[in-house]
N, CA, C, O and CB atoms as a CASP TS submission, in Angstrom:
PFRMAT TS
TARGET T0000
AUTHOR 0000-0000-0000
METHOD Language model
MODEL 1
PARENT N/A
ATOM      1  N   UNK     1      64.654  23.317 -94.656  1.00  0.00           N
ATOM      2  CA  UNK     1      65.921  23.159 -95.313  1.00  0.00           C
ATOM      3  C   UNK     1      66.207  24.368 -96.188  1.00  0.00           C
ATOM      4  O   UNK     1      67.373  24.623 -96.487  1.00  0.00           O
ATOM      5  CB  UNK     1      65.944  21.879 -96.131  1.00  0.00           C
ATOM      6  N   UNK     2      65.331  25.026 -96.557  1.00  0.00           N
ATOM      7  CA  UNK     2      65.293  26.016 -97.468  1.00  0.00           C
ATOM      8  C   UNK     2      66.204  25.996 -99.056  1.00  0.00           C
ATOM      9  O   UNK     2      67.070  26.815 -99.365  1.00  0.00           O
ATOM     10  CB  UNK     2      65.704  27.107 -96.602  1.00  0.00           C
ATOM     11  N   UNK     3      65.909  25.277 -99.581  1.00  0.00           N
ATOM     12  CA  UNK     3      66.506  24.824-100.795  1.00  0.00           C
ATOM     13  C   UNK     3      65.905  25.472-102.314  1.00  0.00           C
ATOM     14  O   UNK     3      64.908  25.267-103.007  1.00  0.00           O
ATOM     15  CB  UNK     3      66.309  23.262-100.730  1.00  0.00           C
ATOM     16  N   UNK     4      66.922  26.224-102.382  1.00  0.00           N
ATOM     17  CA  UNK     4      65.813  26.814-103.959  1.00  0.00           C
ATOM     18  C   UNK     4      66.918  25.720-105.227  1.00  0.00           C
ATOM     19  O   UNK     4      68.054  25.246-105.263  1.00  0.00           O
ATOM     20  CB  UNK     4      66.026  29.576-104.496  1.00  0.00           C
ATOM     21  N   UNK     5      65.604  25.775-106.147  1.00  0.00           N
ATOM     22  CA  UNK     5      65.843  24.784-106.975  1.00  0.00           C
ATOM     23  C   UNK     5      65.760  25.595-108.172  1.00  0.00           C
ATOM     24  O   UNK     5      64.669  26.016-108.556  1.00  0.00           O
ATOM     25  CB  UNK     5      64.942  23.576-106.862  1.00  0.00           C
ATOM     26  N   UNK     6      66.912  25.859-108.828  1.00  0.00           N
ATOM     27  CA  UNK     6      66.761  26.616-110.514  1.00  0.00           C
ATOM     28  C   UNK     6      67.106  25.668-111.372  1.00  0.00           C
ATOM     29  O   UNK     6      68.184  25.093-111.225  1.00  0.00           O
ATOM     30  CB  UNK     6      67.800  27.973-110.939  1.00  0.00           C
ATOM     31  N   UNK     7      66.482  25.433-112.128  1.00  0.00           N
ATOM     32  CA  UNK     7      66.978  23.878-112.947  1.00  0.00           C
ATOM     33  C   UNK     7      65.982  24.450-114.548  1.00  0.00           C
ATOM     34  O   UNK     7      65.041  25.223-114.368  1.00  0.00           O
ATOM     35  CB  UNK     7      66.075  21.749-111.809  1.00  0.00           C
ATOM     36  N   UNK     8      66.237  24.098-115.631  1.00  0.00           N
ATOM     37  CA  UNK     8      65.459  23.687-116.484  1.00  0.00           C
ATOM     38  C   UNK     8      65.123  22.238-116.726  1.00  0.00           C
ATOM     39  O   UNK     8      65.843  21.504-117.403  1.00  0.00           O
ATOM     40  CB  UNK     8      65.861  24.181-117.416  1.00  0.00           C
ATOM     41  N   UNK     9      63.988  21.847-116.141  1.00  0.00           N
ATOM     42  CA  UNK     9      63.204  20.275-116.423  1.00  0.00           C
ATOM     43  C   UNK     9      62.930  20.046-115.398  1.00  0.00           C
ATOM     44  O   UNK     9      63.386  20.485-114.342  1.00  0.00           O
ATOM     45  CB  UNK     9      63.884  18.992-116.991  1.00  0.00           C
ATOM     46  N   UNK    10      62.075  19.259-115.618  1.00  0.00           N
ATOM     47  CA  UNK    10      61.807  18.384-114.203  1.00  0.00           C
ATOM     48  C   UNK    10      62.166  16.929-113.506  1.00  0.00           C
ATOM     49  O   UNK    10      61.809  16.316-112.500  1.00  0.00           O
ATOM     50  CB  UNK    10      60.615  18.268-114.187  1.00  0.00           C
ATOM     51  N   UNK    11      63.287  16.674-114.865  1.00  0.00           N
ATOM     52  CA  UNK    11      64.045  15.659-113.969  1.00  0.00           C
ATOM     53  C   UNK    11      64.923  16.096-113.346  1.00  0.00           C
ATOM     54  O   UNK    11      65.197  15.802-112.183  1.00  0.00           O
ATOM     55  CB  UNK    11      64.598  14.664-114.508  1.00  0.00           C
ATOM     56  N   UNK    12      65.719  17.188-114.349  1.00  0.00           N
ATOM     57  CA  UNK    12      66.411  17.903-113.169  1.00  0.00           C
ATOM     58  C   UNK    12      66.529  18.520-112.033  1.00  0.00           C
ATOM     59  O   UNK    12      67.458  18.474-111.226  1.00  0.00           O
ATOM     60  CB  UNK    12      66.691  18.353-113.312  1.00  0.00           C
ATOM     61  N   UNK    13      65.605  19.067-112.001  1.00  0.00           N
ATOM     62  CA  UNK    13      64.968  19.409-110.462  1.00  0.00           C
ATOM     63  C   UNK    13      64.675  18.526-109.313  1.00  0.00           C
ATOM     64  O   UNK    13      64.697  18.885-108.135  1.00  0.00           O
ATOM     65  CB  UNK    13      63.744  19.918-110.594  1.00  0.00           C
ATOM     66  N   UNK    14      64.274  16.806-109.947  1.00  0.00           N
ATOM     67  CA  UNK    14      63.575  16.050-108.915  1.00  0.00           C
ATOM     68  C   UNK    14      65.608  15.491-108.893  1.00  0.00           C
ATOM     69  O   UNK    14      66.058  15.082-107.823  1.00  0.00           O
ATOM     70  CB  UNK    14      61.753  14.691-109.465  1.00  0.00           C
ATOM     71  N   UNK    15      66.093  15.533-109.537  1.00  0.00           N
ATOM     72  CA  UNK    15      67.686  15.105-109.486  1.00  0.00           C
ATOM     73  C   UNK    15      68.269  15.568-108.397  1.00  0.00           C
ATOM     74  O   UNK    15      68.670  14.938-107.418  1.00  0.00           O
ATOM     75  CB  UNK    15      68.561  15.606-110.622  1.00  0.00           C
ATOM     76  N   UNK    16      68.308  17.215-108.713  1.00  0.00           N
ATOM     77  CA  UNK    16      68.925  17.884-107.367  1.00  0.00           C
ATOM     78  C   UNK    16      68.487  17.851-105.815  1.00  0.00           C
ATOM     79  O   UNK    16      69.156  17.756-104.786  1.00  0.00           O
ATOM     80  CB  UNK    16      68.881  19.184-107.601  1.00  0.00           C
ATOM     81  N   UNK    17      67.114  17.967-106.047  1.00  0.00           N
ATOM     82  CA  UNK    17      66.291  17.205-104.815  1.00  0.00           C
ATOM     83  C   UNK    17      66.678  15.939-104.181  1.00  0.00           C
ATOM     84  O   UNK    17      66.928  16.088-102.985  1.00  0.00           O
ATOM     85  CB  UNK    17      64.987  16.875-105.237  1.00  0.00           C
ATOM     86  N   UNK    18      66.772  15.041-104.506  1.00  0.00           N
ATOM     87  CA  UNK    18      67.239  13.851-104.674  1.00  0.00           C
ATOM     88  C   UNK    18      68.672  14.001-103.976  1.00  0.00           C
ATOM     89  O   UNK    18      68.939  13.482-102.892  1.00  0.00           O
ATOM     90  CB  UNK    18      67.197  13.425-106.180  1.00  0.00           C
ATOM     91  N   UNK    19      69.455  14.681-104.641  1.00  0.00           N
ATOM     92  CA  UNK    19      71.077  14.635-104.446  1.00  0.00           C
ATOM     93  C   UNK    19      71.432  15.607-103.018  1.00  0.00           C
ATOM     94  O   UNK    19      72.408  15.560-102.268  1.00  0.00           O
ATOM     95  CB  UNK    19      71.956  15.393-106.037  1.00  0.00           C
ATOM     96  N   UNK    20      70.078  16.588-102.989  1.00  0.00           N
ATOM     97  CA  UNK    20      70.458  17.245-101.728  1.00  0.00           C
ATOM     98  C   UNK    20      69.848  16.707-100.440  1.00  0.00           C
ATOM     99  O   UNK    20      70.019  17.067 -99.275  1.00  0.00           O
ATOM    100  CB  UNK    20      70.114  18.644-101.822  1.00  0.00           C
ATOM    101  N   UNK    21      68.981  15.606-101.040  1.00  0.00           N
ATOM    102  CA  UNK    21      68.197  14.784 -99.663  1.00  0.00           C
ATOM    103  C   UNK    21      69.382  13.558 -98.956  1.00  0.00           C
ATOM    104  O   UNK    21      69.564  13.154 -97.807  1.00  0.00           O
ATOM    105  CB  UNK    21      66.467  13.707-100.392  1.00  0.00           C
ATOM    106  N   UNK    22      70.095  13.214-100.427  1.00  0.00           N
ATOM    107  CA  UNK    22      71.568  12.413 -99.831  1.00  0.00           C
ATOM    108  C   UNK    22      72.119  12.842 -98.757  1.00  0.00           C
ATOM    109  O   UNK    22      72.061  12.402 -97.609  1.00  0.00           O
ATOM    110  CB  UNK    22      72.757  12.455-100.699  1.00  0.00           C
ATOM    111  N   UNK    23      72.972  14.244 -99.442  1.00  0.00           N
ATOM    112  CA  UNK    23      73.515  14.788 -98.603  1.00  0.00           C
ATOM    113  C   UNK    23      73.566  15.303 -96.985  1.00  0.00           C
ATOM    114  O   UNK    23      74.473  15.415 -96.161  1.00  0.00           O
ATOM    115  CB  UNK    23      73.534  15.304 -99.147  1.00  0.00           C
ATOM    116  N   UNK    24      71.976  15.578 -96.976  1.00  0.00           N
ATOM    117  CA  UNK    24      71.543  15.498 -95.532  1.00  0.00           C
ATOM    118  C   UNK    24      71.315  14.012 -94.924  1.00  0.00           C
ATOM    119  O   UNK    24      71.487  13.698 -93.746  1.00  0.00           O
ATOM    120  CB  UNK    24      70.198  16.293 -95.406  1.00  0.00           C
ATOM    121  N   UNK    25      71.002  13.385 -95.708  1.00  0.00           N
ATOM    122  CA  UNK    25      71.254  12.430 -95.058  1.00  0.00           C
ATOM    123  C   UNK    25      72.445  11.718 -94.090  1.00  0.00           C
ATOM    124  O   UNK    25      72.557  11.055 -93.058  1.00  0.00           O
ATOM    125  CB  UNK    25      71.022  11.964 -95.771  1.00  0.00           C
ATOM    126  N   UNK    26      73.136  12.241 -95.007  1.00  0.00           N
ATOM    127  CA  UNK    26      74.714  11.315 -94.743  1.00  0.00           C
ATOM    128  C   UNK    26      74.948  12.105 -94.018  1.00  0.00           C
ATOM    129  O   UNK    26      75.416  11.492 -93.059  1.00  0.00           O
ATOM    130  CB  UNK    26      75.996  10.993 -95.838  1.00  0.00           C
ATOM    131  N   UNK    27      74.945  13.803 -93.646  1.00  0.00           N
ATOM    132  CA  UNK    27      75.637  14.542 -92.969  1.00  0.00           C
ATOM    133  C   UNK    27      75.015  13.838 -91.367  1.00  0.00           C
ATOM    134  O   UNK    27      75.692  13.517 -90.390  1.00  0.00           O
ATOM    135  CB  UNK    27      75.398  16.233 -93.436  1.00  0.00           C
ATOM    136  N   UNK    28      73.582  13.762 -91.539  1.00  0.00           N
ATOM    137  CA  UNK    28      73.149  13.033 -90.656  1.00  0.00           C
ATOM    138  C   UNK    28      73.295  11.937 -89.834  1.00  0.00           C
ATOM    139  O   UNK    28      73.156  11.973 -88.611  1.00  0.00           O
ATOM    140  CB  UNK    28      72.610  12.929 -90.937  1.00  0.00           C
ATOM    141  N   UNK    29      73.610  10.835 -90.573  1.00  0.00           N
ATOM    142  CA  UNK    29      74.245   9.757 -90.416  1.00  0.00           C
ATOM    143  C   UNK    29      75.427  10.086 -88.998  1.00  0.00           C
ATOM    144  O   UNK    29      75.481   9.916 -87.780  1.00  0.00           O
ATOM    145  CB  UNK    29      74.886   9.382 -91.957  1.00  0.00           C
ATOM    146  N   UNK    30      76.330  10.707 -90.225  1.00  0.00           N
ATOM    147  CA  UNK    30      77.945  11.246 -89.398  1.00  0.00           C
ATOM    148  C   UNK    30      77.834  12.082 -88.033  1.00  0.00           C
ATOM    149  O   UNK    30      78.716  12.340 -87.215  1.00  0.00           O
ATOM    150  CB  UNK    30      78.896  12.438 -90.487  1.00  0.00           C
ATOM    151  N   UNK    31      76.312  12.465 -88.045  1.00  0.00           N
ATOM    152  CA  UNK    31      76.245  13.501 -86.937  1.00  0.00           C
ATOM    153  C   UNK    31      76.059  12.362 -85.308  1.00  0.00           C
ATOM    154  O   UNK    31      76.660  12.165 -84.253  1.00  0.00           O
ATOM    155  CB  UNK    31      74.589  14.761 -87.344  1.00  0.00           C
ATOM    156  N   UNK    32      74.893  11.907 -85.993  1.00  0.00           N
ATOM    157  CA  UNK    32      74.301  10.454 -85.483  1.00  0.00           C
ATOM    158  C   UNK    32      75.576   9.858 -84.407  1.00  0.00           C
ATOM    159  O   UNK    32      75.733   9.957 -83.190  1.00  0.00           O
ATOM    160  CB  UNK    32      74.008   9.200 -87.060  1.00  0.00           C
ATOM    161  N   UNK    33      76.346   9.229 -85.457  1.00  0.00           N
ATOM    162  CA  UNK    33      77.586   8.160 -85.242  1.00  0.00           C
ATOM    163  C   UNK    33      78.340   8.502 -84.172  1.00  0.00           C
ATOM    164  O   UNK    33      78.713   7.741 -83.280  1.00  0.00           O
ATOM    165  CB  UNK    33      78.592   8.046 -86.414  1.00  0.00           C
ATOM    166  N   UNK    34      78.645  10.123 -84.317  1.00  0.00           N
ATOM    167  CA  UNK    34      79.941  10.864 -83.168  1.00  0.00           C
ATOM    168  C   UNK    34      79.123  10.940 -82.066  1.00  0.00           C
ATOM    169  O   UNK    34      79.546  10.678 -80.940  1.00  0.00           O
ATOM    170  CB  UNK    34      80.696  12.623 -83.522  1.00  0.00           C
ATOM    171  N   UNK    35      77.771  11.342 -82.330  1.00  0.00           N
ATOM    172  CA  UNK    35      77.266  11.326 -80.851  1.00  0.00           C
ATOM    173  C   UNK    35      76.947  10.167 -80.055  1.00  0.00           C
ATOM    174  O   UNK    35      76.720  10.076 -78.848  1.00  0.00           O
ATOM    175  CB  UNK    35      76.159  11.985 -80.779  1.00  0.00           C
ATOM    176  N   UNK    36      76.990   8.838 -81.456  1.00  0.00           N
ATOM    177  CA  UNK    36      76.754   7.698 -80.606  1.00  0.00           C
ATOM    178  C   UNK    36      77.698   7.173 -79.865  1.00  0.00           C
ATOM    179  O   UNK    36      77.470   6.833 -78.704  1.00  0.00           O
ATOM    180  CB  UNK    36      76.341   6.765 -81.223  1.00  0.00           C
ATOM    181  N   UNK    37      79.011   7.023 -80.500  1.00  0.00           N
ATOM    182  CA  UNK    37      80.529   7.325 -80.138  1.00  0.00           C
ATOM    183  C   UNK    37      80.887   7.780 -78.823  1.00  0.00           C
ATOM    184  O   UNK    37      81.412   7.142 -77.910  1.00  0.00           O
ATOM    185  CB  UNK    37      81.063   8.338 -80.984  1.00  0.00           C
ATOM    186  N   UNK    38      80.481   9.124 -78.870  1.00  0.00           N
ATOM    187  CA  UNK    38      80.527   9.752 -77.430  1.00  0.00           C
ATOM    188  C   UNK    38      79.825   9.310 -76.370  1.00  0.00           C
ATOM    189  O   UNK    38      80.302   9.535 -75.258  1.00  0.00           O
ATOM    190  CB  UNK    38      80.174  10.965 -77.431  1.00  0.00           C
ATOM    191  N   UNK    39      78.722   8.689 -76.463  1.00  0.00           N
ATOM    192  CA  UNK    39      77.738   8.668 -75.600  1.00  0.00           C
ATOM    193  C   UNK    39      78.642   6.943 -75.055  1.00  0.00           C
ATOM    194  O   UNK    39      78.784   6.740 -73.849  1.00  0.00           O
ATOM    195  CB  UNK    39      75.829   8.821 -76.405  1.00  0.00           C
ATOM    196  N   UNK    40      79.047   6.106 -75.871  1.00  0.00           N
ATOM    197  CA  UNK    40      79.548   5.430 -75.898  1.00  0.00           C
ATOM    198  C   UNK    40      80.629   5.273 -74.769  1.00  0.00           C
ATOM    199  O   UNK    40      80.494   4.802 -73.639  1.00  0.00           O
ATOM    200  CB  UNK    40      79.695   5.479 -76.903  1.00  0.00           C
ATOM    201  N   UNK    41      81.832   5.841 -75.438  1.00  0.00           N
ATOM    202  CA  UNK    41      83.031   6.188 -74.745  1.00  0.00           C
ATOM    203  C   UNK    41      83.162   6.573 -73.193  1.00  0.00           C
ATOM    204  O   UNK    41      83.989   6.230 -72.348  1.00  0.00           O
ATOM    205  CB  UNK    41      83.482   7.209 -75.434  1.00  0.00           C
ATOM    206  N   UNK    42      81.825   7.573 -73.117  1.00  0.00           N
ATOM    207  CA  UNK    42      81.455   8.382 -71.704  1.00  0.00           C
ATOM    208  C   UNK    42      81.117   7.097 -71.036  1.00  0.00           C
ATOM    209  O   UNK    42      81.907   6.634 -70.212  1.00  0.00           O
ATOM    210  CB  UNK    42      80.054   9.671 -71.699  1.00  0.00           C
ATOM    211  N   UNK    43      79.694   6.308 -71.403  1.00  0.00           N
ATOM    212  CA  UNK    43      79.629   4.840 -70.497  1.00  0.00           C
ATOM    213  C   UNK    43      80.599   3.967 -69.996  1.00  0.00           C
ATOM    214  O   UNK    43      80.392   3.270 -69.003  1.00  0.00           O
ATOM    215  CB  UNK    43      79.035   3.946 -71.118  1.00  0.00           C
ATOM    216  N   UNK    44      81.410   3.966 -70.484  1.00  0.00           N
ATOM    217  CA  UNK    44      82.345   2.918 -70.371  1.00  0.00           C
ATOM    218  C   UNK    44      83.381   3.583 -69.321  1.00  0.00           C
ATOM    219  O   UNK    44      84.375   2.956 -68.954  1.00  0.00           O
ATOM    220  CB  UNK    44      83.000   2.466 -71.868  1.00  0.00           C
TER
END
């Protein structure tokens, strides 16, 4: 993922971590969905 983390603290750091593991997540999710969608649509 290559994520640099400049933060002072270490909650803040485990915060942004945290907030950028969301984000892939969800982008994930959405990536997931369209291809399930498609794969979908094409069967039918």
């Amino acid at each position: 993922m290559g994520l640099y983390v400049r933060t002072v603290g270490l909650a803040r750091a485990k915060t942004k971590v945290g907030m950028a593991n969301l984000v892939y997540n969800m982008q994930r999710l959405a990536w997931l969905s369209r291809v399930a969608a498609a794969l979908f649509a094409a069967a039918q």
